[in-house]
C-alpha positions as CSV (number, residue, x, y, z in Angstrom):
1,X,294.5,-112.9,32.3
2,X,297.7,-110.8,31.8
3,X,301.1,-111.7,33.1
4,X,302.0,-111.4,36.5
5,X,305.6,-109.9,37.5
6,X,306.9,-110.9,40.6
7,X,305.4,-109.4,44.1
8,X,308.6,-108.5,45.2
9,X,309.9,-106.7,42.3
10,X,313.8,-107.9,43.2
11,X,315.6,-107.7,40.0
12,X,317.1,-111.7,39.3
13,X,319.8,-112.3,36.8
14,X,319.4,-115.1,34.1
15,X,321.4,-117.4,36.3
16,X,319.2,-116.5,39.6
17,X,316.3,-117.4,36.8
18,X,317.9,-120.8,35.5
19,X,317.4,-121.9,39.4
20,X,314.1,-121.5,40.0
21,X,312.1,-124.4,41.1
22,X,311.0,-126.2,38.0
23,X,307.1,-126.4,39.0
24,X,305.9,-126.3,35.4
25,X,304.9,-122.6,35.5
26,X,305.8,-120.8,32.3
27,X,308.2,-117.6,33.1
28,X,310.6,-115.5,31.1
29,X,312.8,-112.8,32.3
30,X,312.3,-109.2,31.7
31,X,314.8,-106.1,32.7
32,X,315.5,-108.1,35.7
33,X,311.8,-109.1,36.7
34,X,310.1,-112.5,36.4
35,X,307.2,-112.9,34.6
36,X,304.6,-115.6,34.8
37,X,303.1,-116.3,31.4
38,X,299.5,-118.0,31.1
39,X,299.4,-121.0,29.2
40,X,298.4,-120.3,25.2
41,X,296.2,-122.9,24.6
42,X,295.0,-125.3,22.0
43,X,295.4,-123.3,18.8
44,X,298.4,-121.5,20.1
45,X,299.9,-124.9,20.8
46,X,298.8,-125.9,17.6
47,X,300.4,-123.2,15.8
48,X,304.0,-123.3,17.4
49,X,304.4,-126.9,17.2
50,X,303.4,-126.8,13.4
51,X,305.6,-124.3,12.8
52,X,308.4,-126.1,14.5
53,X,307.7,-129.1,12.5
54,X,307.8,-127.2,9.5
55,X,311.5,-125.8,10.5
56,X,312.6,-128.8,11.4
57,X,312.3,-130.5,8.4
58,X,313.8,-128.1,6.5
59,X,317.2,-128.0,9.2
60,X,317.6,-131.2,9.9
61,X,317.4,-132.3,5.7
62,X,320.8,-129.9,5.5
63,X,321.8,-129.9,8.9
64,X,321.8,-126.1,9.7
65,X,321.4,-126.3,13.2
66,X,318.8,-126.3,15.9
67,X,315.0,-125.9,16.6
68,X,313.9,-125.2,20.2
69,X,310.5,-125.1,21.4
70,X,309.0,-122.7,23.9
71,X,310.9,-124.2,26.8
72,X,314.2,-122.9,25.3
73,X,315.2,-119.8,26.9
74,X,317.6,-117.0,24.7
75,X,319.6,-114.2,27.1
76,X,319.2,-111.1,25.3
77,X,320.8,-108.9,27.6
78,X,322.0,-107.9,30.3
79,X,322.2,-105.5,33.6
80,X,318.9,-106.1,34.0
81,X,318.9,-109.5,32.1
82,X,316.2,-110.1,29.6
83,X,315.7,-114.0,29.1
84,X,313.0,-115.0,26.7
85,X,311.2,-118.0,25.3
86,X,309.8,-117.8,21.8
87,X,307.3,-120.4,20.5
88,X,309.2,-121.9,17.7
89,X,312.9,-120.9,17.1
90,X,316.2,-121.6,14.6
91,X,320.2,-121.5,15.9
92,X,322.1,-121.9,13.0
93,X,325.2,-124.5,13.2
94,X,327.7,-122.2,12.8
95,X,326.8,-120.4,16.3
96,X,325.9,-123.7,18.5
97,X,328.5,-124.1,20.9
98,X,330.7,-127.6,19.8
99,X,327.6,-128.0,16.5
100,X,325.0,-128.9,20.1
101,X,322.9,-126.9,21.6
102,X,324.1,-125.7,25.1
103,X,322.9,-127.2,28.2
104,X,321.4,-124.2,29.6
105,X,319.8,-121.1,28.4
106,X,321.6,-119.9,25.0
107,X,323.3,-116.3,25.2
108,X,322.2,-114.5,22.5
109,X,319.6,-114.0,20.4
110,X,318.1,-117.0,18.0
111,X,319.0,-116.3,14.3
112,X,314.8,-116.1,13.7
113,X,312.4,-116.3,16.3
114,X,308.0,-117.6,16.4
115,X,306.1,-115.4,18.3
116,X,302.8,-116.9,18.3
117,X,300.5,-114.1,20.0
118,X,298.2,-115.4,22.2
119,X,294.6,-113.9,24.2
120,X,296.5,-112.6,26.9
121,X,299.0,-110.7,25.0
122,X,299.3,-107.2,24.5
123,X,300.6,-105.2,21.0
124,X,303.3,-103.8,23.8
125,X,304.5,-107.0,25.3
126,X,304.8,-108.0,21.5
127,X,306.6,-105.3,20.3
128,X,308.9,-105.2,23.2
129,X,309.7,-108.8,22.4
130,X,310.5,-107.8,18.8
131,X,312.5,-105.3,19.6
132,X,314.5,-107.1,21.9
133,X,315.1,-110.2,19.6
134,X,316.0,-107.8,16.5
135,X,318.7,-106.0,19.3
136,X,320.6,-108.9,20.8
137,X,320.9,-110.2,17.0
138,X,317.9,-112.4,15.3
139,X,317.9,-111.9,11.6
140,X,314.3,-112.5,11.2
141,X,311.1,-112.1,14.1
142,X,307.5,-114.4,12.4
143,X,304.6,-113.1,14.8
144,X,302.2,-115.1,14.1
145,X,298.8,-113.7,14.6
146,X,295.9,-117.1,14.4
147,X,293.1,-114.3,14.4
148,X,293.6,-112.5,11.7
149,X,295.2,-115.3,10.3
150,X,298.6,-113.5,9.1
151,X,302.1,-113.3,10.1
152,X,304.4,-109.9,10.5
153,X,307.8,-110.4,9.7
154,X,310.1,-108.1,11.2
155,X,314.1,-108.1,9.9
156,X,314.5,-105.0,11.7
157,X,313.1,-102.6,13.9
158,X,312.6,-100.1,9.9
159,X,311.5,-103.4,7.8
160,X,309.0,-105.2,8.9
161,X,305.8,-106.5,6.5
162,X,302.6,-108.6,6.6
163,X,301.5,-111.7,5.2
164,X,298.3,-112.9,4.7
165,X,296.5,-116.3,3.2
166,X,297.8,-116.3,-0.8
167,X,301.0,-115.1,0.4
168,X,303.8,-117.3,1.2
169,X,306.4,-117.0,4.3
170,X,310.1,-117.6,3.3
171,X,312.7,-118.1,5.5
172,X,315.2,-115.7,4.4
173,X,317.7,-114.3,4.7
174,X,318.9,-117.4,7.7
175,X,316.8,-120.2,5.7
176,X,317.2,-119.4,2.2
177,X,315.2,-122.7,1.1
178,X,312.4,-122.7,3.0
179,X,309.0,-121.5,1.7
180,X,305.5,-122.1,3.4
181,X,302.0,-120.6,2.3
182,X,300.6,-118.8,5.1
183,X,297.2,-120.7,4.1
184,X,299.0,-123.5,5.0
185,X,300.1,-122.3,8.7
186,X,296.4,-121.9,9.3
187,X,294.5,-125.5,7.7
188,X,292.9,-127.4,10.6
């Protein structure tokens, strides 16, 4: 089941978005148009939290900022406004508003961003994605692919790479410190 764009195709800026009813429906905003997203399921779920986990306890031992979940939304852009949700993401403290994370959506791009692709996901709705972390400013884009059991990293739209099990997935250049083995990411 693919995503659904609204029937009315009336472009909505992020602050038209943040209103919407909150009726536990996954959306994100793109060029202007909301998008319903299907629920990823078990081992998606089961990816982005572990990968959140595994962030957090790298930020929170030095205090370098912020891990959001899914339910955080980033504005990329604007005129039409592009508001995404990654699976897993890291704000460093430096660009947290007062050292917190703001109330609301966060303008900007995270500094790296978990895309965990799921069934209903297409390689064009991923790249797009990519792309549009990597131009509103992410240093670092994981797609994390559970099939094939490897992760793309993508530091910019000319560098990206893959990384399979016997490989290990740093966090540079925003994490310095942090190193995971992709077979790791994967263990049930």
């Amino acid at each position: 089941m693919g995503k659904v764009a609204q029937a009315t195709q009336t472009l909505v800026t992020a602050e038209e978005f943040a209103q919407l009813p909150d009726d536990d429906k996954r959306r994100e905003l793109a060029r202007g148009l909301v998008i319903e997203m299907p629920l990823g399921g078990a081992e998606h779920s089961v990816l982005s939290v572990s990968l959140a986990v595994l962030l957090v306890q790298v930020v929170r031992a030095d205090r370098l900022g912020a891990v959001v979940g899914a339910d955080c939304g980033f504005v990329l852009a604007r005129d039409p406004d592009v508001v995404r949700a990654p699976d897993a993401a890291f704000i460093a403290r430096n660009r947290l508003p007062g050292g917190r994370p703001p109330k609301g959506f966060f303008e900007g791009a995270p500094d790296l961003a978990v895309e965990v692709v799921s069934l209903s996901d297409t390689a064009s709705e991923i790249e797009a994605r990519v792309a549009e972390y990597l131009a509103a400013g992410a240093s670092v884009v994981w797609v994390v692919y559970p099939d094939g059991r490897r992760v793309w990293v993508h530091r910019s739209l000319a560098e990206s790479f893959v990384l399979r099990e016997g490989d290990t997935l740093t966090g540079d250049p925003v994490l310095p410190g942090l190193a995971i083995p992709i077979a790791d990411i994967f263990a049930r």
